[in-house]
PyMOL CGO cylinders between C-alpha atoms (Angstrom):
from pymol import cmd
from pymol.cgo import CYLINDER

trace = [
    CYLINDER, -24.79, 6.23, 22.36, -24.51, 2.42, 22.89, 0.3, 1, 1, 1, 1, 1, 1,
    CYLINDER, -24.51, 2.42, 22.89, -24.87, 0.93, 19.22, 0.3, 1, 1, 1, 1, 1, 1,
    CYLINDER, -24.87, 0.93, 19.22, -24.97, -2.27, 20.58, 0.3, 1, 1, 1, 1, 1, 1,
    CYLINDER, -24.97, -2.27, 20.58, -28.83, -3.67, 22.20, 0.3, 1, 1, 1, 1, 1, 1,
    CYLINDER, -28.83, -3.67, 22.20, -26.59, -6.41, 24.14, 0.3, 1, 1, 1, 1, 1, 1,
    CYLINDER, -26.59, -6.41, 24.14, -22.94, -5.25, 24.99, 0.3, 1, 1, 1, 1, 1, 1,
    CYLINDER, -22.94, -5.25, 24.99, -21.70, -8.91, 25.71, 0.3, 1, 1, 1, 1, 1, 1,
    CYLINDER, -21.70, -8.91, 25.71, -22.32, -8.87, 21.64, 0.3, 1, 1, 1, 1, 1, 1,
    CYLINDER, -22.32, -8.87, 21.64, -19.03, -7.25, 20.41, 0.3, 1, 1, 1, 1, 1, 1,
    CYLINDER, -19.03, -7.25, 20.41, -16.70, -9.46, 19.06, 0.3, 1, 1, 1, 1, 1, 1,
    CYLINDER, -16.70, -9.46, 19.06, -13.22, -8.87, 19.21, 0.3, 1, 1, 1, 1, 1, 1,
    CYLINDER, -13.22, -8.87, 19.21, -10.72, -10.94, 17.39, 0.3, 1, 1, 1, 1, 1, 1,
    CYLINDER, -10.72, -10.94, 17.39, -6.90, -10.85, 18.01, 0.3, 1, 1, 1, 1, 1, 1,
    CYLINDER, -6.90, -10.85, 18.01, -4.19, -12.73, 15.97, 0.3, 1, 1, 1, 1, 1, 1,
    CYLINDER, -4.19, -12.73, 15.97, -0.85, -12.74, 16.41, 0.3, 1, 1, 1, 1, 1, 1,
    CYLINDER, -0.85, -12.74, 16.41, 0.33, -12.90, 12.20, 0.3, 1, 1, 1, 1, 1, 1,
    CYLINDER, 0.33, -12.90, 12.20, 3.81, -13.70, 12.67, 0.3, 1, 1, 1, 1, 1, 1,
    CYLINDER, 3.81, -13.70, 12.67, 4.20, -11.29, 9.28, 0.3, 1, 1, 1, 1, 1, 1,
    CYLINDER, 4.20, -11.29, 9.28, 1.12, -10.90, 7.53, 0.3, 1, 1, 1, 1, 1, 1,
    CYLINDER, 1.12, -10.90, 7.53, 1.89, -10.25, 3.78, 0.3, 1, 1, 1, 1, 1, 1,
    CYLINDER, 1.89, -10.25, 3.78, 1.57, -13.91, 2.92, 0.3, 1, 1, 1, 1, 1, 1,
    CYLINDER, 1.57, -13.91, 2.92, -1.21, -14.98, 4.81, 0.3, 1, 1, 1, 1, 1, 1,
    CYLINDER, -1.21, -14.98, 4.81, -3.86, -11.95, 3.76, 0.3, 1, 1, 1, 1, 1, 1,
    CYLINDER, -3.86, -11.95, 3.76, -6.04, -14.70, 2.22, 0.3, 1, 1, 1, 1, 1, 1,
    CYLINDER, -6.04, -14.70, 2.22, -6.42, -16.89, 4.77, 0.3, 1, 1, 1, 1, 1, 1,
    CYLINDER, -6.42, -16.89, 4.77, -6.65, -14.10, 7.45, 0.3, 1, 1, 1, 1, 1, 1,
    CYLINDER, -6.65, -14.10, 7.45, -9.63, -12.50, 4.86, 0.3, 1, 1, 1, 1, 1, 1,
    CYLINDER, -9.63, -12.50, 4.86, -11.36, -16.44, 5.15, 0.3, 1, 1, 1, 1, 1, 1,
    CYLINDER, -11.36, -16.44, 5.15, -11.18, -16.65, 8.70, 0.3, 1, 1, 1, 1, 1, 1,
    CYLINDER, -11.18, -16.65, 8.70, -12.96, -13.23, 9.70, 0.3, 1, 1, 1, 1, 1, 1,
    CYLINDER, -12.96, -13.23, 9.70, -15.59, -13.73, 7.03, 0.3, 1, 1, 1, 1, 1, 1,
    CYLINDER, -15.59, -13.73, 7.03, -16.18, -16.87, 9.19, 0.3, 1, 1, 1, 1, 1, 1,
    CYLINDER, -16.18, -16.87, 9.19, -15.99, -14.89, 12.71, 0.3, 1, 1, 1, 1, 1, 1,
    CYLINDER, -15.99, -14.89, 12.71, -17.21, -11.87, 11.73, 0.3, 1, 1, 1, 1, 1, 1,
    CYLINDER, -17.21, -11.87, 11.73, -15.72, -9.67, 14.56, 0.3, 1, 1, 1, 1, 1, 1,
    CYLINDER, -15.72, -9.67, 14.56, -16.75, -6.39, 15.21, 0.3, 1, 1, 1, 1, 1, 1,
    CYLINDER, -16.75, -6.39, 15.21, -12.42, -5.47, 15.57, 0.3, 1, 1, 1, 1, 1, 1,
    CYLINDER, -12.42, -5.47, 15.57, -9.37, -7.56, 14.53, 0.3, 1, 1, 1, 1, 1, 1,
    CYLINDER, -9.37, -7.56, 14.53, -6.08, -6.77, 16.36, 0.3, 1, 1, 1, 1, 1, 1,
    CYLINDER, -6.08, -6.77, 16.36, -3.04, -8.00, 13.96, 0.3, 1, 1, 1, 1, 1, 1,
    CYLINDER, -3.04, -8.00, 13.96, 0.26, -8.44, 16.21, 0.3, 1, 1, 1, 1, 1, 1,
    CYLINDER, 0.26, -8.44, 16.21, 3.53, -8.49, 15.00, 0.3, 1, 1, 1, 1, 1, 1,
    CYLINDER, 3.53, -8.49, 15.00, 1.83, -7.86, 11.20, 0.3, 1, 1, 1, 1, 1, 1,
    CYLINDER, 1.83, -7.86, 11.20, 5.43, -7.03, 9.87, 0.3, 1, 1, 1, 1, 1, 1,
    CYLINDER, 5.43, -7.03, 9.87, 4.43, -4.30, 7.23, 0.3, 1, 1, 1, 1, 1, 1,
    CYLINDER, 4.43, -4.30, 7.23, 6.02, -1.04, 6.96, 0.3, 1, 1, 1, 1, 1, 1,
    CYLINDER, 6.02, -1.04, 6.96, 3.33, 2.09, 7.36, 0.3, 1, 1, 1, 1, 1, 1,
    CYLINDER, 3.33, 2.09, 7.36, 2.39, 2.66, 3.61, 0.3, 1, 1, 1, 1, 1, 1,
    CYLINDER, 2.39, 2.66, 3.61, 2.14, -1.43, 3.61, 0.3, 1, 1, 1, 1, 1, 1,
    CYLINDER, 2.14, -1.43, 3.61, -0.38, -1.66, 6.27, 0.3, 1, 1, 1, 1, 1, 1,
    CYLINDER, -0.38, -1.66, 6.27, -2.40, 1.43, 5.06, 0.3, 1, 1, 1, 1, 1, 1,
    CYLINDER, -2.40, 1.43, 5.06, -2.32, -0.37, 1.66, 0.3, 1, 1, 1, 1, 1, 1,
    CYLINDER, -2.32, -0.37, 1.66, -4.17, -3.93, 3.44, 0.3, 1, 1, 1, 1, 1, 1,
    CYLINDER, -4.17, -3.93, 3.44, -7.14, -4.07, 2.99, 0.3, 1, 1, 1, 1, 1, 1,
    CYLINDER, -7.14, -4.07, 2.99, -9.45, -6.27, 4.78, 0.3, 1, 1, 1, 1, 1, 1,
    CYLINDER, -9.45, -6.27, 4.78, -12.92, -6.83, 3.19, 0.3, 1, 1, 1, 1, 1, 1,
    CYLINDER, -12.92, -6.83, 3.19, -15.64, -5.27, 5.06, 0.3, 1, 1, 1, 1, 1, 1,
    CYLINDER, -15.64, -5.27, 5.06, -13.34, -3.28, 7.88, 0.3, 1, 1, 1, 1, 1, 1,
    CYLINDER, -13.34, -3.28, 7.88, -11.61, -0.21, 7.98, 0.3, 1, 1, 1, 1, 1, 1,
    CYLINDER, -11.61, -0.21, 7.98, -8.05, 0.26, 9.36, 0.3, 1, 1, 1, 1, 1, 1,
    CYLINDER, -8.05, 0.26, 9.36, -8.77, 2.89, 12.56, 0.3, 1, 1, 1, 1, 1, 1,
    CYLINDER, -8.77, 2.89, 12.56, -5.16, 2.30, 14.25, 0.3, 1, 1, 1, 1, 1, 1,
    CYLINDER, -5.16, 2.30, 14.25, -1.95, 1.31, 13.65, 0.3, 1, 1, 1, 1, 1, 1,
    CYLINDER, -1.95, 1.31, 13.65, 1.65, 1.17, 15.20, 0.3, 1, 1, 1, 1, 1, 1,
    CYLINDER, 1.65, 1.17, 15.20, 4.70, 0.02, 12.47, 0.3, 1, 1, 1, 1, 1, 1,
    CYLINDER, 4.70, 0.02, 12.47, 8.37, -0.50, 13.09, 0.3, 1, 1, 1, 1, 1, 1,
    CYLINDER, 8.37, -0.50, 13.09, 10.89, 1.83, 11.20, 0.3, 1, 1, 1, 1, 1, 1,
    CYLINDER, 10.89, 1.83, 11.20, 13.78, 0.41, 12.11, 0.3, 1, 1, 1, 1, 1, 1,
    CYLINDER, 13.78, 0.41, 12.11, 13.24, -2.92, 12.85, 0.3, 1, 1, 1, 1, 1, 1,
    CYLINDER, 13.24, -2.92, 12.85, 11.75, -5.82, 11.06, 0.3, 1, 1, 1, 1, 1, 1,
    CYLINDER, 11.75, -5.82, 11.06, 8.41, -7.49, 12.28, 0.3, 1, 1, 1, 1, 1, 1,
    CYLINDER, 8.41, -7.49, 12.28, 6.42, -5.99, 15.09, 0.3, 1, 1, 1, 1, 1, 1,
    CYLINDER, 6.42, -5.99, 15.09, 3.86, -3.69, 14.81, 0.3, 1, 1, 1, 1, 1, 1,
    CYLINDER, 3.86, -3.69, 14.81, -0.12, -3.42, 15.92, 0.3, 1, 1, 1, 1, 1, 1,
    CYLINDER, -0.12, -3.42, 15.92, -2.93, -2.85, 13.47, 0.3, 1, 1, 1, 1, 1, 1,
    CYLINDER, -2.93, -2.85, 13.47, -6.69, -2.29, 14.74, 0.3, 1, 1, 1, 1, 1, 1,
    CYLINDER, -6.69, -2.29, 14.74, -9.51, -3.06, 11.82, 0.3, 1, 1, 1, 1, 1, 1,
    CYLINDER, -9.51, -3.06, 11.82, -13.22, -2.06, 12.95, 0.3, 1, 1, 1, 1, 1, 1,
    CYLINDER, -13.22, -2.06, 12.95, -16.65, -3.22, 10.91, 0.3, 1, 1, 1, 1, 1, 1,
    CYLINDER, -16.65, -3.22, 10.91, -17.58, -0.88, 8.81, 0.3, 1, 1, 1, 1, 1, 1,
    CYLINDER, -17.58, -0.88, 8.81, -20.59, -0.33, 10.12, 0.3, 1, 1, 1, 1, 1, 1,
    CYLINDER, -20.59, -0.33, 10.12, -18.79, 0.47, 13.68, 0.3, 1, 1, 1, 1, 1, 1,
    CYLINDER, -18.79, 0.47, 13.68, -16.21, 3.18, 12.17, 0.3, 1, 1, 1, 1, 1, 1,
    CYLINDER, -16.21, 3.18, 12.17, -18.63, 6.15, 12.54, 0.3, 1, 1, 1, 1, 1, 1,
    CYLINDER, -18.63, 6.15, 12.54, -18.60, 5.01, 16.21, 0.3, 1, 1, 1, 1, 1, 1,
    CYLINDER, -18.60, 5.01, 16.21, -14.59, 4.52, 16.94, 0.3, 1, 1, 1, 1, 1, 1,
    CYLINDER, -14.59, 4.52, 16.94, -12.17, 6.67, 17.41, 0.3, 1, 1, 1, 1, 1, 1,
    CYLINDER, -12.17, 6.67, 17.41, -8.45, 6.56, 17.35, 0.3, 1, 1, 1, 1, 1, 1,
    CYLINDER, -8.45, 6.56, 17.35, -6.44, 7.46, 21.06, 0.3, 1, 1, 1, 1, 1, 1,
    CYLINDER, -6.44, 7.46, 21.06, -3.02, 8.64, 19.66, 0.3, 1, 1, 1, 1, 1, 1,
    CYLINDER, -3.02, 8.64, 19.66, -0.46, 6.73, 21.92, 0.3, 1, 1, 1, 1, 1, 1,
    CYLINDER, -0.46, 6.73, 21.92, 2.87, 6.83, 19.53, 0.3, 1, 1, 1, 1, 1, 1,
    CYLINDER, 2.87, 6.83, 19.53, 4.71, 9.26, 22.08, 0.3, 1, 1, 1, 1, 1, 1,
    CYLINDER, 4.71, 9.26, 22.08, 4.79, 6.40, 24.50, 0.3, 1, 1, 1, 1, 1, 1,
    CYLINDER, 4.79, 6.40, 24.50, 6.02, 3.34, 21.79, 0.3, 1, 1, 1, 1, 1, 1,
    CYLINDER, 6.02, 3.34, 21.79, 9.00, 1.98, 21.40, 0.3, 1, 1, 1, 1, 1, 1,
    CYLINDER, 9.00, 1.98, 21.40, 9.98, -0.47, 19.06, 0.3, 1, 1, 1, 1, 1, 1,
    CYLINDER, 9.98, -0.47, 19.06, 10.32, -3.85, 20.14, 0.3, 1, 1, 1, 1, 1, 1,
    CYLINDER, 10.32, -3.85, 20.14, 9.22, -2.20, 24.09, 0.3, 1, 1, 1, 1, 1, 1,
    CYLINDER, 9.22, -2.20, 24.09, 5.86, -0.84, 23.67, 0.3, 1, 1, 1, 1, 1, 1,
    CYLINDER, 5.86, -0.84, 23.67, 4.08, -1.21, 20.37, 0.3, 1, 1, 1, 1, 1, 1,
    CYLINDER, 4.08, -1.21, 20.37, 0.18, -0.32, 21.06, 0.3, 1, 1, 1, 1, 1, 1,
    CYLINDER, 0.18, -0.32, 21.06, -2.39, 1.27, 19.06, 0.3, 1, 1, 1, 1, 1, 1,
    CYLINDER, -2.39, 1.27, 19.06, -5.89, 2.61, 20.62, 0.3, 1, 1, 1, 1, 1, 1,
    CYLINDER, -5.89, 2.61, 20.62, -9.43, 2.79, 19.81, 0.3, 1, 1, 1, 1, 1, 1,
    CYLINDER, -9.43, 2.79, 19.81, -12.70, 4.01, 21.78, 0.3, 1, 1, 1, 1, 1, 1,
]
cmd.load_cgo(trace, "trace")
């Protein structure tokens, strides 16, 4: 089912955080602004409890990829809420690598 009357309407919203732990607030001000349907966090920096723990008003955390032996890195998908019913996670870990391939998937 196509939730969406016009599909050119989703929203997506990447930004590459360059270590998000200090920067939560402003990242919280800006999609309140842009209101994407899903924010993709690069390089977010936060170990997996860390990133579990974020919380971003108004989205749900659907995928996520975290570095265990490096610092930085990772991937972090957030949908709507109101789109979460209608997402689902692709698990893709077997194919990342730290620092090569660091990817997280949604349908």
């Amino acid at each position: 089912k196509n939730i969406f009357k016009n599909p050119s309407s989703l929203l997506i919203l990447h930004q590459n955080t360059q270590e998000i732990s200090n920067k939560i607030n402003r990242l919280q001000h800006l999609v309140q602004k842009i209101k994407p349907n899903i924010l993709i966090l690069t390089k977010h920096g936060l170990k997996r409890d860390q990133i579990e723990n974020t919380v971003i008003t108004g989205y749900y955390l659907k995928a996520h990829f975290c570095r265990t032996e490096h610092r930085k890195g990772g991937v972090a998908i957030y949908v709507d809420k109101n789109l979460e019913r209608h997402t689902e996670e692709l698990i893709v870990v077997q194919f990342c690598r730290e620092i090569t391939l660091e990817a997280a998937l949604i349908k």
